[in-house]
Each structure stands twice: as C-alpha cells, then as structure tokens.
N, C-alpha and C positions, 0 to 999 in steps of 0.2 A: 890162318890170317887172311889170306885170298878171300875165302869163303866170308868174313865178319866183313872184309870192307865189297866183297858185292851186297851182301845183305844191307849196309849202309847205304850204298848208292840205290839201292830198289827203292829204301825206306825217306829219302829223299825226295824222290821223283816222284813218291806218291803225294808224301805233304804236298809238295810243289803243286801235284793237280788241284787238290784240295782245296787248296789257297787258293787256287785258279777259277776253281769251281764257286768258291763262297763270293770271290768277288763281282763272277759274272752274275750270281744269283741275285747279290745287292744291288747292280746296274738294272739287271730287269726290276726288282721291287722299286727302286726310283723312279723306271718308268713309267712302273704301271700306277706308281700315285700320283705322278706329274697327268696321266689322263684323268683318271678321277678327282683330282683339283680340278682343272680345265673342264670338266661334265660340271660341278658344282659351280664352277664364275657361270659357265652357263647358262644352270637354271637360273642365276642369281642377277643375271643379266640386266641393270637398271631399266626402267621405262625412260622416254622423255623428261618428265615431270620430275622423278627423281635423281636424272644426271644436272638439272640444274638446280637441286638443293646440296645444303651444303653437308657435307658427312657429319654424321650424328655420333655422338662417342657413346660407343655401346659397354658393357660391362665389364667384360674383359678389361677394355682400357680402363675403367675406373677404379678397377682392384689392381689393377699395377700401376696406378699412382695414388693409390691409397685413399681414394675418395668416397668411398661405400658409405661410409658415416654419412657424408658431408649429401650425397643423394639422397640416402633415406630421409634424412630430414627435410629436404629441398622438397621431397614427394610427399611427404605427411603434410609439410606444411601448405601444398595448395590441395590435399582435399575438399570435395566440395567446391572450388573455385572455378570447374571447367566440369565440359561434358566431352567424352571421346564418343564419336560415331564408327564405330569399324564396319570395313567393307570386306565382305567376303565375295566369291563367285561362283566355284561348282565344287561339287563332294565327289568323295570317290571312296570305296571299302579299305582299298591301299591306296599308297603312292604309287602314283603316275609314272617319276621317274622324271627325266630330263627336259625342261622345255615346257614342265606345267605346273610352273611357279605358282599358279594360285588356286592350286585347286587341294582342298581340304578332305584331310580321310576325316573318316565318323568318329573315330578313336580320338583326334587330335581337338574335333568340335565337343565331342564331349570333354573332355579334359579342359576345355576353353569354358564350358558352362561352369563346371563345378569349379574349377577356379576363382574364376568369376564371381560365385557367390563366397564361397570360404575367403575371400578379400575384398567383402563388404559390398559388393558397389551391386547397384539396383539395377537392374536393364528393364526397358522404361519403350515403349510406343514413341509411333511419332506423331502421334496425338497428344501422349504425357508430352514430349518433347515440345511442341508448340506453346503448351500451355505452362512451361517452366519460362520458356522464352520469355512468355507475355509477362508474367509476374516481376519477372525481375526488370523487361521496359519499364513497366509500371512504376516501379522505384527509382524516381527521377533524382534521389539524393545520394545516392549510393556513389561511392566513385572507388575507383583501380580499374581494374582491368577482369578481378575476381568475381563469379556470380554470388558468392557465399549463399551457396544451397542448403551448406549443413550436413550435406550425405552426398556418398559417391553416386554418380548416374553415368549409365552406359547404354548404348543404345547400338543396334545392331541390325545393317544392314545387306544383300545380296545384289548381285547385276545383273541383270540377262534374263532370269526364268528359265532357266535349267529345269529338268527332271527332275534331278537330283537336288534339287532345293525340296520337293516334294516326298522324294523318296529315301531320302536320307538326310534330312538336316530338321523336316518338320517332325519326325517323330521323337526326335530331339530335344528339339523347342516345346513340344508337349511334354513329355518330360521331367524334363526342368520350370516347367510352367514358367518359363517366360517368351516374352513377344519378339517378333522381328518383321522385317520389312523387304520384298523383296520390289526391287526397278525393272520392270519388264519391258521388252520389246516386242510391243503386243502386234505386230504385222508377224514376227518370227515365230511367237506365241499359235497366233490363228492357223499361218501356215506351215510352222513346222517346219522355219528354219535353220540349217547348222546343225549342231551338236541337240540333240532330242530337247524340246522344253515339255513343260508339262501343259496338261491342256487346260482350259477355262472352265472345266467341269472341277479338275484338282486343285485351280485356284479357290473357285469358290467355294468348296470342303475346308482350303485353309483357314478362310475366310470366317467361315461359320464358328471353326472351333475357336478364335477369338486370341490365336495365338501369332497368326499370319496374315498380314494386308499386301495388298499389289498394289502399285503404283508407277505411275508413267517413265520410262526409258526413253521415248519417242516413239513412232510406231515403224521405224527403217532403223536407229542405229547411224543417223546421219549426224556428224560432230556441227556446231554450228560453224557457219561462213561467214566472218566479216563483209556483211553491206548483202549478203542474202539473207535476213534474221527473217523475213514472211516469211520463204521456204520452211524454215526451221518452225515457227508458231503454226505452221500448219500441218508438219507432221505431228507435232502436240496437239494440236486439236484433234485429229483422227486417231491419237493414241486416248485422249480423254473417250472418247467418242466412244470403242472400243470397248473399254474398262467397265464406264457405263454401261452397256447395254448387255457384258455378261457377268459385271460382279455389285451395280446399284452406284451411288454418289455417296464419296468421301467426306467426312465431318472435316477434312484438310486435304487440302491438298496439295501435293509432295510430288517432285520430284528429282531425277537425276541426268546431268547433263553426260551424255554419249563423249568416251573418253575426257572428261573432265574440263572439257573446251565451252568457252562462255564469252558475250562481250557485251561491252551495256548496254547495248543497243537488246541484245536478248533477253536481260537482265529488268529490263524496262519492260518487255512486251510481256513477258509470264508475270512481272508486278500487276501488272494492271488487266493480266488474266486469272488474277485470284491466286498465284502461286507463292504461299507463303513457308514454306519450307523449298529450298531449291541447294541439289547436292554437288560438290565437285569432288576431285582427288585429290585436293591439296593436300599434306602431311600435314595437320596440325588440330588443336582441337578449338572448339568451342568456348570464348570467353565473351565480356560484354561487350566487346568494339564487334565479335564475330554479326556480319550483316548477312541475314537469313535469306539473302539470294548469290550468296556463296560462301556455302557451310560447309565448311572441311573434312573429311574423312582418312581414316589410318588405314591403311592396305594390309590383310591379311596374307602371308605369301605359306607357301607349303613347308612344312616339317616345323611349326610353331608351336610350342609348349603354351598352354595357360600361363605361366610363369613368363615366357616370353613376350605375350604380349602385353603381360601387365607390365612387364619392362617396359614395352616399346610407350605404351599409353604414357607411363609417367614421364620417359624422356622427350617425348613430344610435348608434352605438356609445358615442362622447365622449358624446352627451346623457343616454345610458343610465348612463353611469359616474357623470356630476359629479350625474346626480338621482339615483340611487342614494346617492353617495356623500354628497348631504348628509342623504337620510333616516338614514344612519348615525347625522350628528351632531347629531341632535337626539333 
C-alpha cells in the first residue's frame, strides 16, 4: 500500500512538471509571435502620405461582412473607367526581410506580370498613356467622372534607377513583352549614388529594346520647397540636360516629383516646361477630373501577390470614384 501511494505521489509531481512545462512553453510561443507581429507593423510601417489617408477596407473585412458579391460587381462595373499607374522601386532574388517594405523579389514581379495579363488589363507606355489622356480631353461631351476606355489599362512605373531595375526586373518586362518606365535620379545615376544604380550605358540598352524608357527623377532627389520652386526647375533642367545627352529627346515628357511633394507654383513652372505627364504618390487612380500635373500612383510594398494588387488597384479605384463622386455633390 506504502509502495502504490509513493508511486502515486512520483506520478503526480511528474504531471505537475509537465503542466509546468507546457505552460512555460506557451508563454515563450506568445512571445515569440508578439516579436514577429511587431517585425511585421514594422515593415508595414506607414509613410507620411499614407498616415493621412483614410484606411481602406481590405478583403478580409469584406468576407466577414459578406460583401464579396457586392465588390465584385462595384469592380467589374468600373472597368475600363480608370487607369492604375503602380509604382514599384528596387528588386531583390529574396526578401529583404524587415525595414524593406518596397522592395520586390523577381518571383513576386513575375507573378505580378502574369497576373496582370490572365485579368485582362493591357500595360500600356507613357507614351500610350498620354495619348489615351488626349483622346478622351478630346471628348468634350462625355461626362462622369469615367474614361470609358472599353479595356483595362495599366501602366507601370519604378523610382530611383536602381541596378536592379536593370538586372532583375528588365528581363522580366522582356519577357512578358510589356513596357515600363523607370524615374531616375540622373546626378545618382552619373555618379553612383547610394544603393548601386545602373549606368547610362544599361539605360540606353533599355532603351533600345523598346520595353524600357528613363525619365527625370530630378537630378539630387530634392523634394520641392515652397517659394524655392527655381531651385527645384533647375535641378529638372540639369536632369533633362542629362537624359538628353546620354539617352536622345523624349516623344513626352514625364516626370516624377521626389517623395511625391509638389505645389503650384512647381506645378506651373514644368507646365510651361513642356511637362505633360507629371507623377505623385498619391493613392488613387486615374479618372477624367485626374489633372496630368498630378497623377497618382498605387505603391507596391513587399510580399504582394498579383492577386493582391489587383485587389489593392480595384479598391482604390471604388474609393477614388465614391470620394470623387461625392466631391461632385457638394
């Protein structure tokens, strides 16, 4: 009897650890995802630009309040009625990892192209792109807010002049035989610097093969300054300057404002310098009130599915129409 209730009490004391043991095990597994959340707000970390828009209901939320229907139709029905410009910035073979939110492996850009095509939509020059624009000015009787294209158009752009636009994104875009656009910082270009760009030897290779154009950044990466906008037109000028003399004169001319900062006073001065494509960061797409000296772009951030960002296009798009369309009615 002695002998069954020590056996008891051993068999006890064990469970006891056991239990002790499972439950420290679940404290550290908490832990260690409460850091892996916190790495992922992280990466996830808003810009300026996006802490002052307003949260976008992503999908998730619309299949748990049963709205899936009610989107897919909202997105079929403005096909054709808008154009998304996405912005992308540097490639990489892998993920980066923490802190390099926008930078796109090859894997994830491919999966973007072919997407891309198997869900219709054209990706189109910013040469096509100008010359959509002009047509539908043209139609002085048209009215909404809708371009009614007829066909999806998508157009695709890079910042900076990375390598890696060269070395991993262009042979991509061949490819897929379609066009992209990259906004260079042709002073960082010439001299190399930051993070590697490619040289004005690899631009113009892009160039040639008919799948890649360069166009002005600025030639520093300086954001414009309210009431210094000369400073600002004349780093543009020495970026045009630049471009010219190592890749020829643009059928358009196109640019992108250095972190998406702009004021009308700048907005004035590249009008009446010929710049009739001029890009920002804003979230939103392309419709006919959009005025082509600040035309909005969708930000590409890392570990984004094709799938994903034909999300993100369509729900920018619906949020682009209902707040457009209620500045209409007021």
């Amino acid at each position: 009897m002695k002998r069954r209730k020590a056996i008891a009490a051993v068999l006890a004391a064990v469970l006891s650890l056991v239990s002790a043991s499972a439950a420290y095990a679940e404290e550290l597994s908490e832990q260690e995802m409460t850091k892996q959340e916190a790495a992922e707000v992280l990466d996830q970390e808003p810009t300026e630009q996006e802490a002052a828009e307003p949260p976008q209901e992503d999908a998730t939320e619309q299949l748990s309040y049963g709205k899936v229907v009610d989107a897919a139709e909202d997105a079929e029905s403005l096909e054709g009625e808008y154009i998304p410009v996405l912005m992308y910035h540097h490639f990489a073979i892998r993920n980066m990892g923490v802190g390099n939110g926008v930078v796109t492996t090859t894997r994830e850009l491919e999966n973007h192209l072919h997407y891309f095509q198997s869900q219709g939509y054209k990706i189109i020059s910013l040469e096509e792109l100008d010359s959509l624009l002009t047509a539908t000015e043209r139609d002085t009787h048209a009215e909404g807010l809708g371009l009614g294209l007829g066909k999806k158009y998508l157009c695709i752009t890079m910042d900076d002049g990375y390598f890696s636009n060269y070395d991993l994104a262009y042979p991509l875009f061949k490819k897929y035989r379609v066009p992209a656009s990259v906004f260079a910082v042709t002073d960082y270009v010439t001299n190399q610097i930051g993070i590697q760009k490619f040289t004005w030897n690899q631009a113009a290779t892009m160039e040639k093969s008919g799948y890649m154009k360069v166009y002005s950044h600025t030639a520093d990466h300086q954001p414009v300054v309210a009431g210094k906008e000369e400073a600002f037109l004349d780093s543009m000028h020495r970026s045009e300057e630049t471009l010219t003399e190592n890749l020829g004169t643009k059928h358009v001319k196109a640019m992108a404002y250095p972190n998406g900062r702009y004021t009308e006073a700048a907005q004035q001065l590249l009008d009446e310098d010929g710049y009739v494509l001029q890009f920002t960061v804003e979230n939103s797409v392309i419709t006919r009130k959009t005025k082509r000296d600040a035309i909005p772009r969708i930000t590409i951030e890392s570990g984004m599915s094709g799938e994903d960002v034909v999300r993100k296009i369509e729900l920018t798009a619906e949020n682009t129409f209902a707040a457009e369309g209620e500045g209409n009615e007021t």
